[in-house]
Structures are given as C-alpha cells and as structure tokens.
N, C-alpha and C positions, 0 to 999 in steps of 0.2 A: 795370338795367345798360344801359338802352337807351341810345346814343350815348357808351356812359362819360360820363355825367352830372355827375364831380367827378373833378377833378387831386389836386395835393399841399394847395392852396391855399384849396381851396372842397371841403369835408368835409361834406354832408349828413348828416342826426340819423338820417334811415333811406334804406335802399335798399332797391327791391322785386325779388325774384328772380323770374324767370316761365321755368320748365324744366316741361316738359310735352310731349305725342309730337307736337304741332305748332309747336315751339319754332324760332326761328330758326338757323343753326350760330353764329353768334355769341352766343349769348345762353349756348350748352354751353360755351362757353371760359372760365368764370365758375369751374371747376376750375384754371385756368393758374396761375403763381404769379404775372404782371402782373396779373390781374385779383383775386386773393387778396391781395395786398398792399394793395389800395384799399377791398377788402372790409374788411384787416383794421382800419381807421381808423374805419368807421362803427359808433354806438352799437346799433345797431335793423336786423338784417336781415328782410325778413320776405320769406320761400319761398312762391310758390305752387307745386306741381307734383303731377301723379296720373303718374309716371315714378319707377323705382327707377334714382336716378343713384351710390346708393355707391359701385359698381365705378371708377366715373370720378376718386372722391378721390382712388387709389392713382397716376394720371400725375402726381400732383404729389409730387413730391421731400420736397417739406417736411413731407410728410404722414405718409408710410410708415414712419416710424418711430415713432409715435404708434399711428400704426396698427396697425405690428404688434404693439405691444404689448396695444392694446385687443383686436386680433381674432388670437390664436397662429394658427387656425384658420379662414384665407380662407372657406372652406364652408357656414362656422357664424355670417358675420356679418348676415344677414336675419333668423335666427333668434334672434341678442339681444338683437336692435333691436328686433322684435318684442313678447319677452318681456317689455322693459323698460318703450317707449313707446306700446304698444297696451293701452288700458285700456275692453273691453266696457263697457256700461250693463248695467243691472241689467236691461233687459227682455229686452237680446240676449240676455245669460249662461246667462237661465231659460230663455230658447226650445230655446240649445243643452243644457241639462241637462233638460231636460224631453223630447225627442226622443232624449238618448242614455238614460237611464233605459226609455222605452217600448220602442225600438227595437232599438237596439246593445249596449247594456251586458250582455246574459246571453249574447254569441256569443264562440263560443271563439276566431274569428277574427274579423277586421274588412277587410271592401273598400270601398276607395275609389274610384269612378268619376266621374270628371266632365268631361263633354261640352259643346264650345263650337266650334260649325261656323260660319267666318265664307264668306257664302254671299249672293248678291244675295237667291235666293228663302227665303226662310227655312221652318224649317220640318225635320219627320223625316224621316231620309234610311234608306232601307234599307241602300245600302253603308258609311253609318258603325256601324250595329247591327250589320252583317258584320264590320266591322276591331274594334269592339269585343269582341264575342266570340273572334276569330281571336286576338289579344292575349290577354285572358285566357285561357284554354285551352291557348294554343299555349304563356304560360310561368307556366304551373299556378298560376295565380293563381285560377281554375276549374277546377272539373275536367267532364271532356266529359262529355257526354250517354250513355249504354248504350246498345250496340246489344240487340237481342232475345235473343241467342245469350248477352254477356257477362254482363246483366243476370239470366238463370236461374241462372249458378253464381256470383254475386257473393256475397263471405267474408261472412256474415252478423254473425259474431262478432266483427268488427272495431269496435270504437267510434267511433260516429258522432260527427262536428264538427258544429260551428253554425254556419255561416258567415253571417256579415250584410254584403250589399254595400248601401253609399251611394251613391246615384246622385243626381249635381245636374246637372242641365239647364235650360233653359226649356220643356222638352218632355217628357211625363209619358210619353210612347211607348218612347224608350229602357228605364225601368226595366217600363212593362207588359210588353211582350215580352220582356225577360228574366224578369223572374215568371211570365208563362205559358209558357218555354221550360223552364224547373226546375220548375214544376209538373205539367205535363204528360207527363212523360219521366223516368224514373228516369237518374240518373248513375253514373260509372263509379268514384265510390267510396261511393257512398251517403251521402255526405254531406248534409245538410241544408243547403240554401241559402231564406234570407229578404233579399227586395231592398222596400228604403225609399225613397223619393223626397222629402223634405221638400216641396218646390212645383215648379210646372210655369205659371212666368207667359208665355208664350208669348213674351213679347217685354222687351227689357233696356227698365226704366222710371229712369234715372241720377238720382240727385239728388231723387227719388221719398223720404222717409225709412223707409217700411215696409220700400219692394222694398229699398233697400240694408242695412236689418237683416237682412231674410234671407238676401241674397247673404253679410253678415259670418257670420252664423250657420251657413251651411254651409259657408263657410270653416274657422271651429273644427272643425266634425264633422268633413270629411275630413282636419282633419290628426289627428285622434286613430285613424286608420286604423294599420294595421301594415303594410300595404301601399295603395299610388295608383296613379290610371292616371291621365294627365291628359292636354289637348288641347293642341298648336302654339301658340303665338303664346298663348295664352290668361293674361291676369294672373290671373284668378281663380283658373285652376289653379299656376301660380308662387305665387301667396301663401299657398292651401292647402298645397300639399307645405311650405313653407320653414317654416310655422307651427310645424306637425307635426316639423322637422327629417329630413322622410324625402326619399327620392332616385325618384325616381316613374318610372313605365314610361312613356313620351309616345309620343302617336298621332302619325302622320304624317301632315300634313294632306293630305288626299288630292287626284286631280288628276280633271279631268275626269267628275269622276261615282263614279270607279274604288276600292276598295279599296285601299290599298299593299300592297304585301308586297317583306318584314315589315310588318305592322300596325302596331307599335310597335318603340321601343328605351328599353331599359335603360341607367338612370342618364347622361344626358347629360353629356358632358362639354363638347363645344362646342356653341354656340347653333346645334344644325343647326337649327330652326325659325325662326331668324330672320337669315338669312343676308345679306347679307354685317353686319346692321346691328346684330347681338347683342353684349354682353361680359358675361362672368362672371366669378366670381373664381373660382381653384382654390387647393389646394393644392398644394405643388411635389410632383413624385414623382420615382423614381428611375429609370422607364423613359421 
C-alpha cells in the first residue's frame, strides 16, 4: 500500500499488505473504506503481519454487517478464526498430546500459568514469583499453604482434587519453586498440587522452527486449562487464553522491581495493559 501505488486507472495483479507492531500509521488506514475500495479491484492480496488487527475491520462501515453476522458474539471472534484457520502439524499435535496424556489429563483440575516479563535484564525475578502466587491464592485459583496449627486439624475425610498447574516460561525457576513450595508445605485444603513446565529456553529464539513449535505447543496446553493466569502485553498469553475461549486473570506488569497489588485482575475488559494503544472487541451490555 506504500505510496497508494494504483488509482482507478493502473490496477496492479497483487498488492502487498505489511501490518505488523512496527508498521507505519499510514500503512493501518488499509481498514478505511478509500483505501478498501482500491483493495477491492486487485486480484492477489498478500498480508504480511505477526499483529491481531480484526478488531480494526469493525471502523469500517461496510463491514459490520457482514460482520456481525459472521461473529453474533464480538468475544468469540479469535476464537473461530482460530478453530477454523490454525491447522497444527502432525509433530506439534503429538508433542501437545503426548505431554497432556503424561501430565494433565488424570487432574481433576487444570491451571494455567504463563509468564512473560518484558525486562532489560532478563532473567527470574523473585517479585513476579511473589505476584504470582499472591494471584493465585488471593482468587483460589490455589489454595494457601497451612499454617502449623490449621494443618493438625485439617477434615481428613474430605476428598482430595488433583490439581495440575501448567507453567510456561522461558525460566524453569518459576515452576521449580512453586513445586518445591507445594511440596514442602502441606496446604489449606489438602489438595494435591502437581506443576509441569514443558521447557525452560531461557531466551525467545523467533523463527528458530523447533523453539516456535513449542512456543505453538504450549499455547494448545494452556488453552485446554479451565482456568489461566496470563502476563501484560504478552501475545503468547492473548493467543493461549483465546485458543482456549477462556477469559484469564492478567498479571499486572509490574513497576520498578515492586509486586502490584492487586497482583492480578479478572477478565479484562479494557486493554488496561496496553494503554492508551489497545482495542478489543466486546460484546454490548446493559450496564
């Protein structure tokens, strides 16, 4: 679309689209209905883009009613885009079936944890293993640790859950220390917690084809959670929940070294992590 490359008169065979998170502002206007109209003469579009821009179809007039017919449910439209045009290989599918068979598939419950700290020095941070845990715990997504006192008269007769949390990171320290903080320590309802890490590459390898099988592959697992906890700004954790169709607790990305509190919030409705530059789509409500 660079320079509007063709008028009414001089109709190129293809146009190439380039929308991506370092895209020019003119290049995003390619949703407008002047710049739609020119698109819609050429034979051959071809998109490059690693940016989720659907929300952006719906300022075009000409759209939304197509639109809403395709998607009743603004909510639900990553979700069947998804379902429809995301087609695993067969090596990813078994990675994700073969780790949810060892791992996840016998727990009564399923958690989803996934951690993405954007940080000069990279690296395990203790106060996001503190907002971590503060989050689950504080909205029973875990349950606390026993003290001395609670853990001699805890209901023995009550039946134990299984819980299995998923933890994806590039740092194999988050899920260690949550395994040795549940193993260590009887909790406050005796439940049984097991934490799984698939990998721990220390560092994002892009365009690498293994490392980005696993990134796809723990993308599936965490959306097969019943519950998520996911990180700020992070796509990985956007594509996981949406996969999944669940609505995830998000960490607050935290300031200066420090913990937030709240740790987290439940079900975002606006792009508070990515302010002012976020859009989503919602459904309408009545309040």
């Amino acid at each position: 679309m660079k320079n509007h490359a063709f008028n009414s008169t001089s109709v190129p065979r293809h146009v190439y689209l380039h929308i991506r998170h370092n895209s020019r502002d003119e290049d995003k206007l390619f949703v407008c209905e002047k710049d739609q109209t020119m698109i819609d003469k050429v034979p051959w579009l071809i998109v490059k883009s690693n940016v989720y821009f659907v929300p952006s179809l719906w300022f075009n007039p000409t759209f939304q009613t197509e639109l809403t017919k395709l998607f009743p449910q603004k909510e639900t439209v990553f979700y069947h885009l998804a379902q429809y045009l995301f087609h695993p290989t067969n090596q990813v599918w078994s990675m994700v079936t073969r780790s949810d068979d060892a791992y996840l598939s016998r727990a009564d419950e399923r958690l989803g944890i996934q951690v993405r700290v954007f940080s000069r020095r990279a690296g395990y941070f203790q106060h996001v293993m503190d907002q971590i845990v503060a989050c689950t715990q504080r909205e029973k997504l875990l349950p606390e640790l026993a003290t001395q006192e609670s853990s001699q008269i805890m209901n023995t007769s009550r039946i134990k859950k299984l819980k299995a949390v998923l933890v994806t990171s590039l740092y194999q320290e988050y899920s260690d220390n949550l395994k040795k903080m549940y193993w260590e320590r009887p909790n406050s309802t005796g439940d049984i917690v097991e934490v799984y890490q698939p990998s721990g590459e220390r560092f994002q390898q892009t365009d690498k084809k293994l490392h980005d099988q696993k990134a796809l592959v723990e993308m599936y697992l965490l959306s097969l959670s019943d519950n998520i906890v996911t990180s700020a700004k992070s796509t990985f954790g956007y594509v996981a929940h949406s996969l999944g169709g669940l609505k995830p607790w998000l960490l607050y990305e935290p300031v200066r070294g420090k913990t937030p509190d709240p740790p987290c919030v439940p079900f975002v409705r606006h792009c508070e992590d990515l302010w002012p530059g976020g859009l989503k789509l919602f459904d309408d409500t009545k309040d």
